[in-house]
N, C-alpha and C positions, 0 to 999 in steps of 0.2 A: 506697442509695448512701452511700459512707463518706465523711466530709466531711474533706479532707487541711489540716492549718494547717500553715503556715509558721512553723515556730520560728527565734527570734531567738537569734543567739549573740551575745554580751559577751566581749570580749577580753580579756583577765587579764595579759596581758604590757603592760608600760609600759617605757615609753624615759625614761628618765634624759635631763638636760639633757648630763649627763659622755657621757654615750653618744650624744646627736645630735650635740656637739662633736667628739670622736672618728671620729664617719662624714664629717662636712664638711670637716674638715681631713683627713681620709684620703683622700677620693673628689674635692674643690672643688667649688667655687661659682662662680656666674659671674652677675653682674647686669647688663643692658645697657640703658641708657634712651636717647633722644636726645629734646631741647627743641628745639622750632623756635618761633623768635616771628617771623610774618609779619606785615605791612602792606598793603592791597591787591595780593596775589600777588608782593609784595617782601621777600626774606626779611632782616630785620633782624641777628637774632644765634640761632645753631643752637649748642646744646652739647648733647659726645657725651660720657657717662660710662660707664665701663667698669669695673666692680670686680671683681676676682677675690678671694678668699676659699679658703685653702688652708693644708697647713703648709707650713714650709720643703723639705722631699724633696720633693714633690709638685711647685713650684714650679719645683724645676732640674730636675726631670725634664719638664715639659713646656717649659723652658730661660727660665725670668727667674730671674736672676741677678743684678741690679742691684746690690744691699747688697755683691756678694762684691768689687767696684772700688771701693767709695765708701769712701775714707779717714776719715770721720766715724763710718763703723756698725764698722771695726776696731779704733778708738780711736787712729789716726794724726792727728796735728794737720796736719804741715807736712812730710813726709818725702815729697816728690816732684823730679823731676830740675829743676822753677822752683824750690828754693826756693835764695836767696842763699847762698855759703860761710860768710858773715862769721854765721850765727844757729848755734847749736849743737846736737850732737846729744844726743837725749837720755840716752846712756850717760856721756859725755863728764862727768869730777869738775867741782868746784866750781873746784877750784884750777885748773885748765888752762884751764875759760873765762874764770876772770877773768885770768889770764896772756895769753890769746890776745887779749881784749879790751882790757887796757892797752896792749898791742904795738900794734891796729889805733889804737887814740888816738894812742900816740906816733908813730904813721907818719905818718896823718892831720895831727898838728901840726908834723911837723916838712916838711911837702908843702905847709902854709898856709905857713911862715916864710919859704919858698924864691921872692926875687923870680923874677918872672917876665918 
């Protein structure tokens, strides 16, 4: 009777940290937990976390898009249809805001002078 062993293979290919990051961000991740803290079958406080883990393509293609409306992540401070006429834009010279801004003073002063 011939006696058959089971040989052991070792795997000679390694993954790079560059190359796991590259598949996670290519393919996404997704972590989902929920905490429940009860008290006699009374549920106190339950939080649900949800991470995704992706690149940006990945991201709008399965549709979150968040960052692409948020004025903060474009580098827009205050260019929305609330903001007041009287703050100026940012192309707008030095000299014309401070013209447009002596004009709003002397209107302003001259609107306090005027009995009422």
């Amino acid at each position: 009777m011939a006696v058959q062993r089971a040989t052991l293979t070792h795997s000679t290919n390694s993954t790079s940290v560059a190359d796991l990051l590259e598949r996670v961000l290519d393919k996404g991740i997704v972590i989902a937990g929920d905490i429940r803290i009860k008290l006699v079958d009374v549920e106190l406080l339950t939080i649900q976390l949800r991470l995704v883990i992706c690149s940006v393509d990945k991201a709008r293609e399965i549709g979150i898009d968040w960052w692409s409306d948020n004025a903060m992540f474009r580098g827009l401070t205050r260019q929305s249809a609330d903001v007041e006429p009287s703050l100026p834009a940012p192309s707008e010279s030095l000299e014309s805001r401070l013209a447009r801004l002596e004009g709003l003073l002397l209107s302003q002063a001259a609107g306090a002078e005027r009995p009422t």
